[in-house]
ROMIFI-957854 format. One record per atom (N, C-alpha, C): x, y, z; residue in one letter. Coordinates in pm, whole numbers, plus 50000, padded with zeros to 5 digits. Layout:
N
XYZA/...
//
This chain:
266
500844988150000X/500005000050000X/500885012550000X/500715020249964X/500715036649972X/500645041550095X/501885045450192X/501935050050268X/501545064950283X/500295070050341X/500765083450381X/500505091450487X/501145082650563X/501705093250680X/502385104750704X/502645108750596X/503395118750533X/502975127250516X/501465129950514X/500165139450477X/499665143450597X/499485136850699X/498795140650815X/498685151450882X/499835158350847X/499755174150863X/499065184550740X/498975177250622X/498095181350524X/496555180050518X/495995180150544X/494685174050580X/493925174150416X/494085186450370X/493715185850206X/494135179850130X/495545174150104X/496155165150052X/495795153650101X/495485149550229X/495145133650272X/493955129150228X/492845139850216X/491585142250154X/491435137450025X/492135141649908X/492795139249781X/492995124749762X/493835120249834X/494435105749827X/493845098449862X/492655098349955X/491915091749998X/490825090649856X/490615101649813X/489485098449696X/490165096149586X/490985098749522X/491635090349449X/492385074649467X/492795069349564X/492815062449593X/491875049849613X/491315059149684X/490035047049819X/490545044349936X/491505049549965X/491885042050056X/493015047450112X/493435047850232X/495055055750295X/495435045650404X/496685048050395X/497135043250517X/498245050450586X/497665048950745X/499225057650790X/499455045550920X/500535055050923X/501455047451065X/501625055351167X/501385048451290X/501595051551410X/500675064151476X/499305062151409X/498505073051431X/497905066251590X/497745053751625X/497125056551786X/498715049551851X/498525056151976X/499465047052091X/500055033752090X/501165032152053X/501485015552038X/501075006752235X/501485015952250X/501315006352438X/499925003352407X/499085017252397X/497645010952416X/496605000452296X/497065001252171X/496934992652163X/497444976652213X/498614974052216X/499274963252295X/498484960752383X/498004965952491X/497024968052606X/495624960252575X/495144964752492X/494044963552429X/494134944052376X/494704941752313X/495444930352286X/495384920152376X/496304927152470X/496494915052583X/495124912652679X/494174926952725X/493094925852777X/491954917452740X/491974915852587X/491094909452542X/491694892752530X/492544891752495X/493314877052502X/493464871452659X/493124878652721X/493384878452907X/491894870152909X/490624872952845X/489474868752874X/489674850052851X/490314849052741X/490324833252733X/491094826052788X/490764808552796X/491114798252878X/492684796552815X/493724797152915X/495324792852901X/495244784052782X/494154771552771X/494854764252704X/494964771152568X/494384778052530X/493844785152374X/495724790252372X/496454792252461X/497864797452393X/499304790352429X/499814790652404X/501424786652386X/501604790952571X/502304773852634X/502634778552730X/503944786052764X/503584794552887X/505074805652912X/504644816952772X/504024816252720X/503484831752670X/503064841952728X/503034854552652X/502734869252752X/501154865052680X/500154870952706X/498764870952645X/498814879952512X/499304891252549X/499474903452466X/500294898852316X/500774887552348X/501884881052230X/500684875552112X/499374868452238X/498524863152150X/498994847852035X/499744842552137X/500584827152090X/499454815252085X/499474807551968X/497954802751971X/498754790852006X/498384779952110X/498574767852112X/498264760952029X/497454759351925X/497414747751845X/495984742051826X/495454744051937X/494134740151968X/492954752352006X/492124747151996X/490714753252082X/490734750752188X/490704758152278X/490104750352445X/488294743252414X/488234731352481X/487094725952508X/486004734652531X/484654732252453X/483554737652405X/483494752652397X/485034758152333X/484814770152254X/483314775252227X/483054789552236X/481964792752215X/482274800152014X/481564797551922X/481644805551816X/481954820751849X/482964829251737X/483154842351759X/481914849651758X/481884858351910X/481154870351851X/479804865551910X/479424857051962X/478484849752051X/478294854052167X/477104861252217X/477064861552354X/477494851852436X/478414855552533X/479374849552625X/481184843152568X/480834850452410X/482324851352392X/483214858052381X/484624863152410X/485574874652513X/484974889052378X/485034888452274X/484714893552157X/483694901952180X/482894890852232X/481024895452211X/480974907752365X/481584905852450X/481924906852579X/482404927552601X/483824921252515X/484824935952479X/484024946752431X/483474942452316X/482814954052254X/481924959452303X/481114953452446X/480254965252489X/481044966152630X/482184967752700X/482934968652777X/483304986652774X/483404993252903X/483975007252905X/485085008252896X/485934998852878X/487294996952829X/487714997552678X/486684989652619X/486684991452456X/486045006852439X/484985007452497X/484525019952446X/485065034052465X/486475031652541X/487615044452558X/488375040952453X/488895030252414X/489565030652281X/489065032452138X/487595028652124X/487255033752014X/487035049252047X/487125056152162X/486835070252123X/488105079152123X/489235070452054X/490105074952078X/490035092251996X/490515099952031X/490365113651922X/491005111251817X/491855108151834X/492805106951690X/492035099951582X/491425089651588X/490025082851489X/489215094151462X/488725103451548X/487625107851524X/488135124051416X/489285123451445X/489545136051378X/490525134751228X/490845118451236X/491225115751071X/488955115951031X/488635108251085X/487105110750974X/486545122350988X/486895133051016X/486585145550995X/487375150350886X/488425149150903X/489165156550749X/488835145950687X/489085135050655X/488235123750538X/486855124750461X/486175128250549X/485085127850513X/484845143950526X/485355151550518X/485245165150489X/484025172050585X/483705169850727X/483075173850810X/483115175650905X/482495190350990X/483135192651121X/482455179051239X/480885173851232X/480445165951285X/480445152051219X/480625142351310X/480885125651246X/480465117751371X/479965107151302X/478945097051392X/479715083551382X/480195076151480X/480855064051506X/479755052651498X/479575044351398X/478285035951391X/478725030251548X/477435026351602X/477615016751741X/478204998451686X/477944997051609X/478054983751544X/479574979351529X/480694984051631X/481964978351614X/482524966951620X/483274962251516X/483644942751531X/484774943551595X/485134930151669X/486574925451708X/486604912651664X/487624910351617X/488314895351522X/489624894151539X/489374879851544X/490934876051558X/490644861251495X/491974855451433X/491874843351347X/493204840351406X/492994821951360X/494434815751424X/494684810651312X/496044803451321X/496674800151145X/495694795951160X/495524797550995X/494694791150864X/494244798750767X/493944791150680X/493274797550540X/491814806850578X/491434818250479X/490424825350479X/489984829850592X/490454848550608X/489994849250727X/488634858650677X/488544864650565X/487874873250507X/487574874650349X/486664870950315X/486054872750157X/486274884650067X/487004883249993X/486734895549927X/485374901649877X/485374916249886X/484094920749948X/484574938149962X/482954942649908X/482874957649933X/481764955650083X/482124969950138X/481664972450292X/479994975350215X/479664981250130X/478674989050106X/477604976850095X/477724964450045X/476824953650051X/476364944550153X/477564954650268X/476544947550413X/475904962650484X/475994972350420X/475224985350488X/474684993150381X/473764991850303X/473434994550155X/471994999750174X/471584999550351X/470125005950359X/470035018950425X/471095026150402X/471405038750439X/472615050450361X/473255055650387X/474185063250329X/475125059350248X/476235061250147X/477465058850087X/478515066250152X/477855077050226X/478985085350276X/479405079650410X/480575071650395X/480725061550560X/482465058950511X/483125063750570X/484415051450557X/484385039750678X/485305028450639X/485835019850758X/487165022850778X/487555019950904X/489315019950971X/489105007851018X/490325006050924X/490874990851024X/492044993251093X/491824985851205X/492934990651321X/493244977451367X/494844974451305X/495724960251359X/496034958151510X/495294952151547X/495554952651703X/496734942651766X/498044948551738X/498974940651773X/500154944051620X/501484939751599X/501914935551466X/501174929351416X/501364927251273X/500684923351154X/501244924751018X/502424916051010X/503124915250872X/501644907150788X/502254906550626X/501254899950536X/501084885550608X/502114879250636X/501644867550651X/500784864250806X/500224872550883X/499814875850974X/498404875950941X/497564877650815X/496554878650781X/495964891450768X/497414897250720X/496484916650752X/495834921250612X/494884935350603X/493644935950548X/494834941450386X/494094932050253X/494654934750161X/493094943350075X/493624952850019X/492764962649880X/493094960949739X/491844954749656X/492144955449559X/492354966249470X/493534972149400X/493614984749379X/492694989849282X/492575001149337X/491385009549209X/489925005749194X/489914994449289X/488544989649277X/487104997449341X/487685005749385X/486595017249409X/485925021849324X/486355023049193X/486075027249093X/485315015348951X/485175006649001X/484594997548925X/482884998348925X/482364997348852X/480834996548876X/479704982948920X/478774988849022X/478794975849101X/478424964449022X/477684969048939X/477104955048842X/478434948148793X/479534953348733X/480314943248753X/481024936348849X/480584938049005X/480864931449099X/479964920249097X/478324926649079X/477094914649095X/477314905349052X/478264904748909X/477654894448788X/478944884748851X/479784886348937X/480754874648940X/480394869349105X/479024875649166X/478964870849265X/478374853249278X/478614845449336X/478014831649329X/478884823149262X/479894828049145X/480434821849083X/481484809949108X/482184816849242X/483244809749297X/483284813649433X/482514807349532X/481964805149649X/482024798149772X/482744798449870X/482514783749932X/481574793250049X/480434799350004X/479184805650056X/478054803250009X/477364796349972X/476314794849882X/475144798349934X/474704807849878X/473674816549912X/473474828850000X/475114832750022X/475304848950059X/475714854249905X/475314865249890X/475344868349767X/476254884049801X/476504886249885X/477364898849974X/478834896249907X/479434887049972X/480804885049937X/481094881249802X/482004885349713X/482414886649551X/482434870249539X/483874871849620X/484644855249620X/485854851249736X/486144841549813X/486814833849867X/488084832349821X/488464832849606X/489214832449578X/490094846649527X/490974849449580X/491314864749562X/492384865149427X/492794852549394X/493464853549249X/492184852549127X/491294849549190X/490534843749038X/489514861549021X/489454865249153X/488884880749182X/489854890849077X/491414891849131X/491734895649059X/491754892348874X/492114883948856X/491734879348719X/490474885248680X/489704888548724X/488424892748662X/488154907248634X/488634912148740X/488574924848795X/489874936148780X/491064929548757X/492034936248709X/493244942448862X/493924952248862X/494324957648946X/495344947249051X/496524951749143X/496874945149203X/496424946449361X/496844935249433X/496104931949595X/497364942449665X/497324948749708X/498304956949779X/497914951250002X/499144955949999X/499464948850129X/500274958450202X/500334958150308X/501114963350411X/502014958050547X/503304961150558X/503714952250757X/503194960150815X/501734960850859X/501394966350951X/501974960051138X/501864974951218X/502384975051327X/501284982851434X/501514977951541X/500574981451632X/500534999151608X/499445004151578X/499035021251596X/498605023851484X/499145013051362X/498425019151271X/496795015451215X/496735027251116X/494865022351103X/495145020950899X/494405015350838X/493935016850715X/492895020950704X/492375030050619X/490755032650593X/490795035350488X/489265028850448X/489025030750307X/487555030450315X/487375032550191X/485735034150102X/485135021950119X/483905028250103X/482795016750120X/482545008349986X/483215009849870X/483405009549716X/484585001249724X/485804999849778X/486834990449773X/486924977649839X/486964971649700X/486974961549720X/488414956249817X/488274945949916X/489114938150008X/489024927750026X/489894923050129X/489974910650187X/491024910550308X/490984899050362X/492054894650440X/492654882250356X/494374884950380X/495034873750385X/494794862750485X/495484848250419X/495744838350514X/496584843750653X/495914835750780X/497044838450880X/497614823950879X/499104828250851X/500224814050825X/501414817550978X/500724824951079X/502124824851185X/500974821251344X/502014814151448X/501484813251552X/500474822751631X/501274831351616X/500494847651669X/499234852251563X/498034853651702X/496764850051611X/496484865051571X/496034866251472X/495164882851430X/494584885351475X/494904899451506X/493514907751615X/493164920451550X/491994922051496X/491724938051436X/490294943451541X/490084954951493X/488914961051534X/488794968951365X/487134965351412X/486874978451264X/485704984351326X/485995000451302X/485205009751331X/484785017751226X/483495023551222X/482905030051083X/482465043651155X/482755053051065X/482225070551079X/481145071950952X/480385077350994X/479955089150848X/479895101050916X/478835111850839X/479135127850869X/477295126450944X/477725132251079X/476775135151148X/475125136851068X/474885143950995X/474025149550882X/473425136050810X/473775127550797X/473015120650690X/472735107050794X/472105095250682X/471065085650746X/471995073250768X/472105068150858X/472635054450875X/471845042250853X/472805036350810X/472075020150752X/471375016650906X/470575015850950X/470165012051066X/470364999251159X/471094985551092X/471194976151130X/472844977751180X/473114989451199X/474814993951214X/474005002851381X/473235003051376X/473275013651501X/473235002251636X/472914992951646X/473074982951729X/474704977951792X/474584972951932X/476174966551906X/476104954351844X/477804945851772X/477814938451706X/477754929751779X/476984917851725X/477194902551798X/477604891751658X/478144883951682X/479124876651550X/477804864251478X/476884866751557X/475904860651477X/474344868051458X/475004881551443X/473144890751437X/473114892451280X/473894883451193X/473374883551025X/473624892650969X/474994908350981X/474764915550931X/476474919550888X/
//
């Protein structure tokens, strides 16, 4: 990816790049401790066996296994489902620094944090995320919305961190529709493009851009760019948060104003 952290003192120029683009990324825009913090607090909720013994939590070292009768992510009564309505999470999503990149982004003095924030984390393995525009799971309200993704912890590529297909902001959706279903291991979500991110590209053109992301930084992009996550291929499991703004003034998809639970279908 296109680093530009370099702009952040530009705010009109970051503005620019963002719409030409779709998408920006900078570095070291929140607190590395506190994210780290954040990390380990939430990895603190689960059973020892879930990690590598003589690990820090914050390392997030996956043992190998599930602990016995794992609850699904994002399930009431799982650390996930738990965090996100916690006054602990809800000081880090209000961090200022978030709230004042989607003000110059989105070109407005007022901006609304959907309530609907995810936490994820994946252990090695294949597919952590479909390639996929944001706008086909919030499509009953505004266009004017970015997402930030925020790596909670390091996150080289092979870590499973968030890849953009380039330029794909700019594609028109019907040619997203017509390749939806095609190549699937979803049958009958019609949301996600495809599972396969080489055969995506092949269709669609443009290259998958990537980043070593490091604890503080955020990516954000359009509700129009197309993404995904890489495979996570290392011990140390992925941890993101994604948080969404639009501009105070306009209508929210309404099924975003709720908090997230990893099985409310949306």
């Amino acid at each position: 990816m296109q680093d530009s952290t370099a702009l952040l003192n530009d705010p009109a120029a970051l503005r620019d790049r963002f719409q030409q683009d779709g998408y920006v990324y900078l570095r070291g825009v929140l607190d590395r401790e506190k994210v780290i913090n954040l990390r380990g607090h939430y990895f603190g909720m689960f059973d020892d066996a879930y990690f590598a013994s003589g690990t820090d939590r914050s390392a997030g070292i996956w043992s190998g296994s599930a602990p016995a009768n794992a609850l699904p992510h994002g399930v009431e009564g799982h650390p996930a489902h738990t965090l996100v309505r916690s006054p602990y999470f809800e000081d880090f999503a209000a961090s200022p620094e978030l709230a004042n990149l989607a003000q110059i982004l989105l070109g407005e003095d007022e901006v609304f944090q959907l309530p609907r924030q995810i936490v994820r984390h994946f252990n090695k393995g294949p597919l952590s995320s479909r390639a996929h525009t944001d706008f086909d799971y919030m499509d009953r309200g505004s266009a004017s919305i970015i997402t930030m993704w925020l790596p909670i912890g390091d996150c080289p590529p092979e870590s499973g961190g968030l890849t953009y297909l380039e330029g794909s902001h700019t594609i028109e959706k019907s040619k997203l529709d017509v390749l939806k279903g095609k190549r699937t291991d979803r049958s009958g979500d019609l949301r996600p493009i495809s599972h396969d991110l080489g055969w995506t590209q092949e269709q669609l053109g443009g290259r998958w851009l990537y980043a070593d992301y490091k604890a503080g930084d955020v990516a954000i992009h359009s509700p129009h760019l197309v993404h995904a996550s890489l495979d996570t291929q290392t011990d140390a499991m992925r941890m993101s948060v994604d948080l969404r703004f639009l501009p105070k003034s306009v209508e929210p998809d309404p099924r975003w104003l709720t908090k997230w639970a990893g099985n409310d279908g949306n």
